[in-house]
TORTI-399235 format. One record per atom (N, C-alpha, C): residue number from 1; residue in one letter; chain; z, x, y. Coordinates in pm, 1 decimal, always signed. Each point is the difference from the previous one (the first is absolute). Example, Ala and Ser with C-alpha at 12.3 -4.5 7.8 and 13.67 -1.06 7.14 Angstrom:
! residues 2
pos/code/unit/zz/xx/yy
1/A/A/+780.0/+1319.0/-569.0
1/A/A/+0.0/-89.0/+119.0
1/A/A/+0.0/+90.0/+120.0
2/S/A/-72.0/-35.0/+105.0
2/S/A/+6.0/+82.0/+119.0
2/S/A/+73.0/-77.0/+109.0
This chain:
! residues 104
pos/code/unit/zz/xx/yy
1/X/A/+242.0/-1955.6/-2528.0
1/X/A/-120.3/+41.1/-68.8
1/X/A/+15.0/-19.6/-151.1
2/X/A/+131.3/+31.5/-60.1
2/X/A/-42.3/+23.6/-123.8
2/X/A/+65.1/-200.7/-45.3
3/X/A/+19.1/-91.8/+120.7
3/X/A/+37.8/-129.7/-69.2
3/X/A/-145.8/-86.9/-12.5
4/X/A/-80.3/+103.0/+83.4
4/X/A/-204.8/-55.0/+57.7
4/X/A/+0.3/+59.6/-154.0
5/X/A/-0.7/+99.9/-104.9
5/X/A/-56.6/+37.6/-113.4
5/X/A/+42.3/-52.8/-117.2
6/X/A/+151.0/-1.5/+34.4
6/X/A/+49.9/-136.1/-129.7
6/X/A/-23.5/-147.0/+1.4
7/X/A/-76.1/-76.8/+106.4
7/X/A/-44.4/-76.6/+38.3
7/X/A/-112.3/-39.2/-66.5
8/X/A/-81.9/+116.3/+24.6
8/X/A/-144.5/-7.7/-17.3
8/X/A/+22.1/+8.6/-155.1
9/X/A/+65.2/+113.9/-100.3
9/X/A/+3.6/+25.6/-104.0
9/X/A/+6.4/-141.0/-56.1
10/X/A/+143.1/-124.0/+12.8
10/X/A/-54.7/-75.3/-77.0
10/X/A/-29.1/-122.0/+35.3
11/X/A/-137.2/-18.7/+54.5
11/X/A/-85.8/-81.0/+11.2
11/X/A/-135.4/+42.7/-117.7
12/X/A/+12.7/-136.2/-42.3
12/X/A/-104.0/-8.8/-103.8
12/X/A/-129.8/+30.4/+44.5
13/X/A/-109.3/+55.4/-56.4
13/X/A/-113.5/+1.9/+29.6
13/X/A/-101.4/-51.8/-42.6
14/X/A/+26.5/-109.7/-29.9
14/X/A/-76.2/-114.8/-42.4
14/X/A/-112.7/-55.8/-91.3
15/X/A/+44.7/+129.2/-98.6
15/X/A/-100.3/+6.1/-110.9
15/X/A/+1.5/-85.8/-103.9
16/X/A/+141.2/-27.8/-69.1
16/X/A/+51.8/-88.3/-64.9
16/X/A/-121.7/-127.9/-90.6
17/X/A/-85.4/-61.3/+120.7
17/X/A/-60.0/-109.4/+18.4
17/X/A/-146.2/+50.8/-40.4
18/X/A/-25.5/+93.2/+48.7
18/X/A/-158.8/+34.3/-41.7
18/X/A/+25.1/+103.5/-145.4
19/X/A/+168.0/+49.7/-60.0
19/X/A/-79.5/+61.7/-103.7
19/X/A/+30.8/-117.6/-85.6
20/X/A/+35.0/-128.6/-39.8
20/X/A/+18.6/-96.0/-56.7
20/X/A/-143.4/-58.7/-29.2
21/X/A/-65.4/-45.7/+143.8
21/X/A/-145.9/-39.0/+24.9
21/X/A/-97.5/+105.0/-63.7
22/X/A/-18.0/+123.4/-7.1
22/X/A/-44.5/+119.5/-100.0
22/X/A/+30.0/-3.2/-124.6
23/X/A/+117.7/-83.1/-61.5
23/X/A/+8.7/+47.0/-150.9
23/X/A/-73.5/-123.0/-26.5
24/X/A/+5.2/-70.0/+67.2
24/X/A/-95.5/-160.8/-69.4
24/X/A/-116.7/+1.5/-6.6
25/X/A/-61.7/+63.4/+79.8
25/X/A/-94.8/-6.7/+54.3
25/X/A/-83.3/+125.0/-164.2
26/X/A/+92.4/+100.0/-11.1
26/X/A/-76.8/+131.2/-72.4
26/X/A/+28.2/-97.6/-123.7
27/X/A/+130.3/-120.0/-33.0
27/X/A/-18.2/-58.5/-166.5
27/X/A/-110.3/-54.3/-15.1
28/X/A/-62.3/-131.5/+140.3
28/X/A/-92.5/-56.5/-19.8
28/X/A/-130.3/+65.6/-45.4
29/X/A/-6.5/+109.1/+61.6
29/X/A/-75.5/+58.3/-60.4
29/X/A/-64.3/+70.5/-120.2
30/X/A/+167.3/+71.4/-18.5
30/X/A/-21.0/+30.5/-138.3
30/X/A/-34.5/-155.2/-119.2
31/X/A/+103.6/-106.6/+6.7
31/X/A/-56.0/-109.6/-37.1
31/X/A/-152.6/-63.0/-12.3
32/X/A/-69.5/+47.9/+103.3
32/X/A/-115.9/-96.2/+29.9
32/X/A/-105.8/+136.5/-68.9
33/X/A/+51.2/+102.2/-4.5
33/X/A/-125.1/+116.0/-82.3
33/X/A/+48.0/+20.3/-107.5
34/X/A/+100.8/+15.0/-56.3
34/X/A/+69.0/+40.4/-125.3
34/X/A/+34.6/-108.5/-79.9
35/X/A/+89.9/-79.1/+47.5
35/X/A/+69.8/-119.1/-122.0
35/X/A/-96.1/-133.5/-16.7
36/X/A/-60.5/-33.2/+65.6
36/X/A/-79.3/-79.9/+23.5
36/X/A/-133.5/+11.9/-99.8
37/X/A/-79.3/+103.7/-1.4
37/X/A/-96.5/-9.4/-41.5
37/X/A/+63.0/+49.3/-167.5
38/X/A/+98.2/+39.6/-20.9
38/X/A/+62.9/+26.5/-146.1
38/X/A/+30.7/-171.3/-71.6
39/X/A/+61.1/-36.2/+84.1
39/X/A/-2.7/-147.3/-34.2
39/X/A/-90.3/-69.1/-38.2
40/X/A/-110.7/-9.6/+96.7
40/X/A/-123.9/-82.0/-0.1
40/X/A/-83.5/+64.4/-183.1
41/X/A/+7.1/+114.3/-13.5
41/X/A/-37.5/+77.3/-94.6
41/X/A/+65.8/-50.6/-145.1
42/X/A/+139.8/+12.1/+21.0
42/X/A/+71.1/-69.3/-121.9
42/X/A/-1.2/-174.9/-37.2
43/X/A/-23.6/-31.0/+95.3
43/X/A/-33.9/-155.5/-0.4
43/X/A/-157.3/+1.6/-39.4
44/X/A/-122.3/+48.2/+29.6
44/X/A/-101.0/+20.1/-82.4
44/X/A/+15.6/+32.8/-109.8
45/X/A/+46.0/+62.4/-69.5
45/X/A/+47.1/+64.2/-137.0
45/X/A/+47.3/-121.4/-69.6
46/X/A/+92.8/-48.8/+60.4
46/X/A/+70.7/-116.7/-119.6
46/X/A/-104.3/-105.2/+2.9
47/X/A/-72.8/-48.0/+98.6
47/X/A/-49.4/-141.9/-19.7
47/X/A/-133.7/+39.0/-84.4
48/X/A/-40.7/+175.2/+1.7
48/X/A/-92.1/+12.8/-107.0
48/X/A/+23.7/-6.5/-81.1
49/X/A/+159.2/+62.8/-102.7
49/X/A/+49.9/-53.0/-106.3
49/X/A/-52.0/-80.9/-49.1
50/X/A/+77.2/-132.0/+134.8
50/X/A/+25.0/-167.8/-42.9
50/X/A/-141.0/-44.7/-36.6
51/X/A/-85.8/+69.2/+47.8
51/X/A/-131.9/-65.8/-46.2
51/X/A/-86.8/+87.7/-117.2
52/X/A/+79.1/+58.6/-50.3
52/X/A/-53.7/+61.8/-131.0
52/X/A/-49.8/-112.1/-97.8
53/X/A/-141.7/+22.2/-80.9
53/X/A/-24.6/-63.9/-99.8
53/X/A/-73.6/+56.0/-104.1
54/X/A/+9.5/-88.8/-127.6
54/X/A/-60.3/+92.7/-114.1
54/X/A/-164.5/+26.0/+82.7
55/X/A/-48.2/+167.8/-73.3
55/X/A/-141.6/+43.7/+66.0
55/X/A/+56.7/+96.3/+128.9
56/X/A/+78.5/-22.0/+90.4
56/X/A/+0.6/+75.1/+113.3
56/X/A/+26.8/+142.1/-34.3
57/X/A/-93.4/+89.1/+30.4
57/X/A/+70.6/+173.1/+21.4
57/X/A/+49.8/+24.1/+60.8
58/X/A/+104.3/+107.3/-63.0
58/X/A/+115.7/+62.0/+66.0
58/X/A/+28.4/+66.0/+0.1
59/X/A/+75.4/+132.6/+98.9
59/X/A/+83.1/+102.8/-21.3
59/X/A/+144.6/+5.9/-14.9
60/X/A/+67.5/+75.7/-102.1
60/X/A/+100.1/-34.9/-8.4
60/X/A/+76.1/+118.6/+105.0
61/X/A/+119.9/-4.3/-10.1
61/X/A/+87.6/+55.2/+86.1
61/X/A/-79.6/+185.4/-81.8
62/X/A/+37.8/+5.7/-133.4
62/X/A/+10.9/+111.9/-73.6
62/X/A/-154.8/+78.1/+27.4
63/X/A/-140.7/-76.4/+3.1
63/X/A/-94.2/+28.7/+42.1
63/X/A/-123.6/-48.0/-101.4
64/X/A/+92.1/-65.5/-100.3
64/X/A/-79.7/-98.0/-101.8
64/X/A/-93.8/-66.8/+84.1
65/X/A/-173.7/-8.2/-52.1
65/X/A/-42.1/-102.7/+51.2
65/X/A/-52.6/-88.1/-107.8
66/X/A/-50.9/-146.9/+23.0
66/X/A/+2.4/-79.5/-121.8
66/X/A/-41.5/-125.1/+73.9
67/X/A/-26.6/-100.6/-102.9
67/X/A/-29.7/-140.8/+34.7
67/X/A/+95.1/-75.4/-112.2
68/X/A/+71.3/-109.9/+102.6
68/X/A/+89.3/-82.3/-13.8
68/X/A/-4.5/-109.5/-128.4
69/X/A/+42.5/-5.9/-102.3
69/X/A/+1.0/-80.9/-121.6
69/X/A/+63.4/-122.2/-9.5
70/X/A/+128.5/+22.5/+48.5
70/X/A/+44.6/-121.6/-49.7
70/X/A/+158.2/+36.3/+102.4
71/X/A/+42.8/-134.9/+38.7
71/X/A/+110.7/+28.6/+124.2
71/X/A/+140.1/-43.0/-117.0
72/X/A/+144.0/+34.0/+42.1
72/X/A/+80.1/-59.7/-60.6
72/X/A/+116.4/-21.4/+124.3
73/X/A/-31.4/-114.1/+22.7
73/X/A/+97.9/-90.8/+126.8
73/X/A/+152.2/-5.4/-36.0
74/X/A/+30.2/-13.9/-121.4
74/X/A/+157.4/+13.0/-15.2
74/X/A/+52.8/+130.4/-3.4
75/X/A/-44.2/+131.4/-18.1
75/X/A/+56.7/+110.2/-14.4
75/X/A/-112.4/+89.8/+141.3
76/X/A/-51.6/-54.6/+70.7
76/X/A/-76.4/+30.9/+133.3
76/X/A/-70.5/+137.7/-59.3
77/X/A/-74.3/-2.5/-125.7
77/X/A/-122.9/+156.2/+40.4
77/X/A/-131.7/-82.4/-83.5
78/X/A/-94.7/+116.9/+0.6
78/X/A/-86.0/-20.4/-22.2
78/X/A/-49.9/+66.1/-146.9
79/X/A/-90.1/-56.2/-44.4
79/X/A/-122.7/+66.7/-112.9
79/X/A/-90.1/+106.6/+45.0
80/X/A/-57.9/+78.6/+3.0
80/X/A/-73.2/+86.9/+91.9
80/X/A/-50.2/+115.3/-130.3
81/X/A/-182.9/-52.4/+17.7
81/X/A/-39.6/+77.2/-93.8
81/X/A/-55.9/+132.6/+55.8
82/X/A/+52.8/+96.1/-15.9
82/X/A/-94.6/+168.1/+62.0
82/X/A/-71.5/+58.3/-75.8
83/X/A/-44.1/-78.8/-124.3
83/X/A/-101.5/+99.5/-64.2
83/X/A/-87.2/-106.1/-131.6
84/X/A/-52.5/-24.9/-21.5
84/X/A/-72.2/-108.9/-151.4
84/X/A/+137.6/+4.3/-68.2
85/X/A/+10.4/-125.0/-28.0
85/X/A/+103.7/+23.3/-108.5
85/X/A/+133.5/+21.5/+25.7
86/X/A/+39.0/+88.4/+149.7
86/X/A/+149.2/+50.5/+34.9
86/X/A/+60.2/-57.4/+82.2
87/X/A/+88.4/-93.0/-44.5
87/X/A/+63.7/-100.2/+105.8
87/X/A/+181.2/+25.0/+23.1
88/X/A/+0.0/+12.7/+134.8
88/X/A/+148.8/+70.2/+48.6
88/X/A/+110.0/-141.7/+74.1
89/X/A/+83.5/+10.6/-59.7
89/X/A/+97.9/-100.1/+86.1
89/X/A/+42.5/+87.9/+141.7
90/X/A/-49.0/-49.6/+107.3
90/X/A/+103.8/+77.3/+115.0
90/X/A/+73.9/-168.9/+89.7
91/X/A/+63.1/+59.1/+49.4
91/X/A/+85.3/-102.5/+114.0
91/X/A/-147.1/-40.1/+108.1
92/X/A/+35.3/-99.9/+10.7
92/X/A/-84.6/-73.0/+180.2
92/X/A/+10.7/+71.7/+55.2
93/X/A/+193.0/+33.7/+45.1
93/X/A/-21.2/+117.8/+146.1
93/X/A/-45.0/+159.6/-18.1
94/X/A/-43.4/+7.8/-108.0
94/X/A/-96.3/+148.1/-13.5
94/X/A/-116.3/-36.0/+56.9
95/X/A/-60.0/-134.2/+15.4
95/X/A/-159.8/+65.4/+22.3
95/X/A/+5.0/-24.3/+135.0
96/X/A/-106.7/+123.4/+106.7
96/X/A/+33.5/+23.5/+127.2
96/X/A/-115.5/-96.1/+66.3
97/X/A/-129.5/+22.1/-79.2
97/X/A/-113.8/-42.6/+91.1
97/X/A/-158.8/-13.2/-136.5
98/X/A/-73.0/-69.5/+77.0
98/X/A/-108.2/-2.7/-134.5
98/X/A/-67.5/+101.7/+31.8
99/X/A/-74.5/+68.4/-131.9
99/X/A/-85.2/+129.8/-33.2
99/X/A/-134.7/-21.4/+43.0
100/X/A/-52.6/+101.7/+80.2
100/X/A/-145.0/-49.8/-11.5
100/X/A/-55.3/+11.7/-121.1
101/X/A/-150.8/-75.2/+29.6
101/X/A/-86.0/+19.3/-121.3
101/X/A/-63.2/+95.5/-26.2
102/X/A/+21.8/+40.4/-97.6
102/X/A/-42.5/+182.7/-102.0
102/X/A/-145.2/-26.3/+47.9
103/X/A/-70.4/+89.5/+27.7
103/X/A/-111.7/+55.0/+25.9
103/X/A/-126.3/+28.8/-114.5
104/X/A/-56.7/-15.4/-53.4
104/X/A/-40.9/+67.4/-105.8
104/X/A/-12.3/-59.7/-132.9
């Protein structure tokens, strides 16, 4: 009796295989709802950068909003005027997205 219980004790129970198939299965997922659409998001962001031109409005990272003056390609930022007259140097990768148009 007790060589029927040490017997049984070690035989595998065959889980091994399906919790392997479960962790892939819960990354893909997390992948396909989480990392995925963060990606797709940051890749919108830069190619809006890349297509920045003088005139376009913008928000900056800080919460500046403004229209675009003048670009400087060797040191990568921008001109960005936020007020008559008040023109701010920030970096390219500060501005997130364009501003709507003021109301009024």
């Amino acid at each position: 009796m007790l060589s029927f219980i040490l017997l049984q004790a070690g035989q595998p129970q065959g889980g091994g295989m399906s919790f392997i198939i479960m962790m892939v299965v819960i990354f893909a997922i997390m992948w396909f709802f989480m990392i995925r659409p963060q990606q797709k998001k940051q890749k919108e962001i830069q190619n809006f950068r890349n297509a920045i031109t003088v005139g376009t409005q913008v928000v900056t990272a800080g919460g500046l909003y403004g229209v675009v003056k003048s670009i400087d390609e060797s040191d990568n930022t921008l001109m960005v005027e936020i007020a008559r007259d008040v023109r701010v140097k920030v970096d390219r990768n500060s501005v997130y997205a364009t501003a709507p148009v003021a109301q009024g």
